[in-house]
Kinemage of the C-alpha trace (Angstrom):
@kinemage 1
@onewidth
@group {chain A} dominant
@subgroup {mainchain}
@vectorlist {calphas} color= white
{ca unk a 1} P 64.394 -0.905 67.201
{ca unk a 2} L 64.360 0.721 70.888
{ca unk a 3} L 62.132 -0.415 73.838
{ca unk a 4} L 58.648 -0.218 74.039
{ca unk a 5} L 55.995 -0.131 76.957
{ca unk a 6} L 52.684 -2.363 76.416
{ca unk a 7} L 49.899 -2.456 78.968
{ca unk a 8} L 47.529 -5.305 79.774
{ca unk a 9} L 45.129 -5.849 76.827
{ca unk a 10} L 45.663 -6.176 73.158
{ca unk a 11} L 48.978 -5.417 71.437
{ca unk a 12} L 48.972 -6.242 68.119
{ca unk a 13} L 52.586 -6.466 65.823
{ca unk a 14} L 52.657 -6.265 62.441
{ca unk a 15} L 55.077 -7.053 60.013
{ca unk a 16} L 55.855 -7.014 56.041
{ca unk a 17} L 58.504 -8.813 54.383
{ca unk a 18} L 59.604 -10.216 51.651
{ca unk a 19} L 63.211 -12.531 51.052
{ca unk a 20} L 65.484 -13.291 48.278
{ca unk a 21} L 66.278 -16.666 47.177
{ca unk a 22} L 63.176 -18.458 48.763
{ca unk a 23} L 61.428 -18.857 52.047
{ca unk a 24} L 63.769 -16.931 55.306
{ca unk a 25} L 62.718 -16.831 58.883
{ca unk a 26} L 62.298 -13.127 60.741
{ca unk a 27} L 62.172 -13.486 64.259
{ca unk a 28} L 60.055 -11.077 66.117
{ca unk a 29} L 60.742 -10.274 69.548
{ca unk a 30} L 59.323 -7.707 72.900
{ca unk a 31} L 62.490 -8.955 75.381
{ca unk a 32} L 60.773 -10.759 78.655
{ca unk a 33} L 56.783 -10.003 76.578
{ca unk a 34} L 57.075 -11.959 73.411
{ca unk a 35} L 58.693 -14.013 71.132
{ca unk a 36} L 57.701 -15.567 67.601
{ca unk a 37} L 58.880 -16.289 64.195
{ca unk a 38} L 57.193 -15.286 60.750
{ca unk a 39} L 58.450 -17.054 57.200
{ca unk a 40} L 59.219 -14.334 54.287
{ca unk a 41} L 58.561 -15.962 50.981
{ca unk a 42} L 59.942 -15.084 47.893
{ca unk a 43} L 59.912 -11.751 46.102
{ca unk a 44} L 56.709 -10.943 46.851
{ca unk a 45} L 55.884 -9.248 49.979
{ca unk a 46} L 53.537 -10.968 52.766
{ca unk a 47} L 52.142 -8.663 55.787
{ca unk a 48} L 51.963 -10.722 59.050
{ca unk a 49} L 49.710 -9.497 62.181
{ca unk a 50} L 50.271 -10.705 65.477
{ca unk a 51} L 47.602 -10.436 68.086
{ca unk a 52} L 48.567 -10.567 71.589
{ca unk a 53} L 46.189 -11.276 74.612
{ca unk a 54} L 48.368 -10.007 77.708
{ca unk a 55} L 47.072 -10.428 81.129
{ca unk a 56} L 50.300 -7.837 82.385
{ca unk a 57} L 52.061 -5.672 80.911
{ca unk a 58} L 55.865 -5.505 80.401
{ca unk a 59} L 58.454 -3.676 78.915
{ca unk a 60} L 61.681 -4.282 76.584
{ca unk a 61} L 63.486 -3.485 73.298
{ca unk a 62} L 61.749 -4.438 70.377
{ca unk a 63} L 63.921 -5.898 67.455
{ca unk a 64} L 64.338 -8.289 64.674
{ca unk a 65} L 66.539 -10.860 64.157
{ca unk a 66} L 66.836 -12.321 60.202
{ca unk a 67} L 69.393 -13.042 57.182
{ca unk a 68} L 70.362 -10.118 55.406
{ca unk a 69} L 68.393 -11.308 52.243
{ca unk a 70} L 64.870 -10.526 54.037
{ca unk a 71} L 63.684 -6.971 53.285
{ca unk a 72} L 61.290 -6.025 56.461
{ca unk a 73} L 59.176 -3.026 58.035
{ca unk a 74} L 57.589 -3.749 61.505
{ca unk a 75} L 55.492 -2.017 63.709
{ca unk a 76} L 53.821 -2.598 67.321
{ca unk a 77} L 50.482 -1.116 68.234
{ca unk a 78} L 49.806 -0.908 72.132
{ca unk a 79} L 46.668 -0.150 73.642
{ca unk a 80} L 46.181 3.215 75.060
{ca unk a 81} L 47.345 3.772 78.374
{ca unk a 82} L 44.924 2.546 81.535
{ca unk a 83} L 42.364 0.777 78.542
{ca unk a 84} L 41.613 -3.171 79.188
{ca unk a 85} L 42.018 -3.776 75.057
């Protein structure tokens, strides 16, 4: 999804999705920030927000990493530039 540049502070990322033929993982990840895994249920979409404490900031490519029977729209909200959270 391209690389993105969070400060110290809150970063929060959100995601919806919504699988095929049961329960898939969608893995989440900021390369050398953050890392984690959500679970898509079934047809029904599910919206996911990840809160993130970080003491630094960092910065890498955002993407997504799931079966191609997960439908998915993710976003990352950083906190403004030189603001503690």
């Amino acid at each position: 999804m391209g690389r993105v540049k969070v400060g110290a502070g809150t970063t929060w990322i959100n995601v919806n999705c919504a699988a095929d033929g049961g329960p898939r993982p969608l893995v989440l990840e900021v390369d050398g920030v953050a890392r984690f895994t959500v679970t898509c249920g079934g047809k029904e979409s599910g919206t996911y927000a990840n809160r993130l404490d970080l003491g630094t900031g960092g910065e890498g490519r955002f993407h997504v990493d799931t079966s191609e029977a997960v439908r998915w729209a993710a976003d990352i909200q950083v906190p403004a530039e030189g603001r503690a959270g």
